[in-house]
Steps between C-alpha positions, in 0.01 A plus 500: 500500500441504125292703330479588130598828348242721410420593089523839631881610461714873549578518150794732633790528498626287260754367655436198715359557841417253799167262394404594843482887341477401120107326570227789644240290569296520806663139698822637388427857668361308779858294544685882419305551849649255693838364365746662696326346785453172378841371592402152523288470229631372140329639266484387118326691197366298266504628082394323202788694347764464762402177665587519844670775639630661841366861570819625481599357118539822236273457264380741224142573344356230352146564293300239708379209254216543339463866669384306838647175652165492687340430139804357303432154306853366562623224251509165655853494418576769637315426817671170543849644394443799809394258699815288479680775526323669867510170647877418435538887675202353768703176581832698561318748732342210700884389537594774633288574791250311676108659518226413759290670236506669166220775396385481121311797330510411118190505290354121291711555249813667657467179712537258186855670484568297815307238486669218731684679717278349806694176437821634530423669828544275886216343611513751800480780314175663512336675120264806531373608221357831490127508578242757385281571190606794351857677550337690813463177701807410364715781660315510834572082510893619402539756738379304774724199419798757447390729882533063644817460363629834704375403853 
């Protein structure tokens, strides 16, 4: 599963915490939900600031860019220097373990931050990408994927 870390962050404490903690938006207190169940789900959080990260990576508050990744114009640069960057981290990932599918919840834009990943990924492997207009639809689409996965 990857999704992308919210704009809205705990801005305490200071100290690092777990990204899984650190970003308070709604898919991420969706995941809080069901992570200790999801034992064989991988899940991968996705920030313009941290590239790609595991839940449980400390991170500390980081003013989102531009005040809302939702709205950020990233700098093509930028963009194509992340997404370097998040697929080297994809491609070891995909060497590690083998996926019949993989569950994507990132916004247009968070998306260009991973642009290509599709070709790294086995044929077999099957790509959902979140469906919905609107972050309601969104979540209901998520939770049902994430209630299949613990059947």
């Amino acid at each position: 599963m990857i999704i992308s870390g919210s704009s809205r962050m705990l801005k305490e404490p200071k100290d690092p915490i777990p990204a899984i903690e650190r970003f308070d938006g709604i898919f991420m207190r969706t995941i809080r939900n069901y992570i200790h169940r999801l034992k064989k789900v991988d899940i991968l959080i996705l920030s313009p600031v941290y590239g790609l990260i595991s839940p449980e990576d400390k991170i500390p508050y980081h003013e989102p860019i531009g005040g809302n990744w939702h709205k950020a114009d990233f700098p093509k640069d930028k963009i194509d220097d992340a997404r370097k960057a998040n697929l080297v981290a994809m491609r070891k990932a995909l060497s590690k373990q083998k996926y019949d599918e993989i569950y994507v919840n990132v916004g247009r834009k968070m998306l260009k931050l991973m642009e290509g990943f599709e070709q790294l990924t086995p044929k077999t492997t099957k790509i959902i990408y979140a469906q919905g207009a609107g972050i309601g639809p969104k979540v209901a689409h998520m939770k049902n994927w994430i209630e299949l996965q613990l059947r």
